[in-house]
C-alpha positions in Angstrom: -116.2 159.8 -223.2 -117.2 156.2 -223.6 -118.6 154.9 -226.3 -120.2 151.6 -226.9 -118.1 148.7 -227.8 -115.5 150.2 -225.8 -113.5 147.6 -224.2 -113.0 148.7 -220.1 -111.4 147.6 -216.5 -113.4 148.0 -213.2 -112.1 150.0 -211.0 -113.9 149.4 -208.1 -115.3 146.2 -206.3 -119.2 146.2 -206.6 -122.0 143.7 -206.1 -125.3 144.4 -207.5 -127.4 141.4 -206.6 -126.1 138.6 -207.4 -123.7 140.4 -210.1 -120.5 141.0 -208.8 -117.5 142.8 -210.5 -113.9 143.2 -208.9 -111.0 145.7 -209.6 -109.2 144.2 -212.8 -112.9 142.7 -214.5 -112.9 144.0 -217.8 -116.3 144.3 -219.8 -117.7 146.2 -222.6 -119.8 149.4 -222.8 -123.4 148.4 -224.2 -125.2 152.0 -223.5 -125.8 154.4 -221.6 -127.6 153.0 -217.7 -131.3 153.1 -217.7 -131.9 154.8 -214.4 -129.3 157.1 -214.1 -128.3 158.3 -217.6 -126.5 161.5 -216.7 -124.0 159.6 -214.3 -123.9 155.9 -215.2 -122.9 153.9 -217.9 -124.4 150.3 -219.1 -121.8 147.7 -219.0 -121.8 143.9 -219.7 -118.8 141.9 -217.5 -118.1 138.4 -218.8 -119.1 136.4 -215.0 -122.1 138.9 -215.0 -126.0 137.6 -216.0 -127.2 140.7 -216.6 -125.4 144.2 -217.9 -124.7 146.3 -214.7 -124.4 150.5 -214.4 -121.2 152.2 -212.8 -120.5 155.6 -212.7 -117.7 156.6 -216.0 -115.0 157.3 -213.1 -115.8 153.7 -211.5 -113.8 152.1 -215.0 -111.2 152.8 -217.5 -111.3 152.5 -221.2 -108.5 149.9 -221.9 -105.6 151.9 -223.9 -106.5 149.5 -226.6 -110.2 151.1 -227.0 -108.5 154.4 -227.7 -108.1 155.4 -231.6 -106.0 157.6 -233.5 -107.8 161.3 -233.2 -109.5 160.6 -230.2 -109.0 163.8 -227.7 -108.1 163.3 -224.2 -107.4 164.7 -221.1 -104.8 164.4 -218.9 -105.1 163.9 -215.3 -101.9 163.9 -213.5 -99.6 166.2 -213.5 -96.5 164.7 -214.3 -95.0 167.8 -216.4 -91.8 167.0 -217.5 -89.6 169.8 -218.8 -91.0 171.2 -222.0 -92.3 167.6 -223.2 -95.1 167.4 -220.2 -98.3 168.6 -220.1 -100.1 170.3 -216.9 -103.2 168.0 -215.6 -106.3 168.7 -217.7 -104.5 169.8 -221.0 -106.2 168.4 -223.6 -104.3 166.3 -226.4 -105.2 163.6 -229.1 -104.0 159.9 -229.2 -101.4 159.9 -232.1 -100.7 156.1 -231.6 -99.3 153.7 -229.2 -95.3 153.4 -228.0 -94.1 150.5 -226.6 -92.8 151.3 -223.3 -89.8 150.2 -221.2 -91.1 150.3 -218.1 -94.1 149.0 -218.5 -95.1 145.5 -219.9 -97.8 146.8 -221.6 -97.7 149.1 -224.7 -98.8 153.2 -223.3 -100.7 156.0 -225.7 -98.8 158.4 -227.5 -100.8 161.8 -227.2 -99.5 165.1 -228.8 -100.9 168.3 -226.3 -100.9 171.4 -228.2 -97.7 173.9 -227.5 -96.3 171.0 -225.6 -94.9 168.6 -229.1 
């Protein structure tokens, strides 16, 4: 789950008024959305007058925002011999690697029976 302060990236094009966030923006979480609080999250986006609400599967917590301890779930299913985990095993974040292939830093998550 989100929680406020968490730092996040749009994944979706929307306009809402005359507030308009693109695929990339980041923002912050500020709360949970005052019309649709089951769905929708609160978000504030830096070019944006007013906080805005998207649905939690409409952004992505930056991997910065995750913490040591936080559980999460995995959602592809890139199982790779007995290292990988199927999609939707649960793990926790045990800290960040820096990664070769990427030139950003990934999460390092330990999935239980899976090391």
């Amino acid at each position: 789950g989100f929680r406020i302060g968490d730092a996040v990236v749009a994944e979706i094009d929307h306009a809402f008024g005359s507030n308009f966030v693109n695929i990339g923006d980041k923002g912050e979480v500020v709360g949970l959305s005052d019309i649709y609080r089951d769905t929708h999250i609160s978000l504030q986006f830096p070019k944006c007058e007013n906080a805005v609400s998207l649905l939690c599967t409409e952004v992505s917590l930056e991997p910065k925002s995750y913490r040591i301890g936080d559980v999460v779930i995995r959602t592809d299913d890139m199982a790779n011999g007995s290292h990988g985990a199927p999609a939707s095993a649960k793990g926790v974040v045990v800290g960040v690697t820096p990664s070769i292939f990427f030139s950003a830093a990934t999460l390092s998550c330990k999935f239980p029976d899976r090391g």
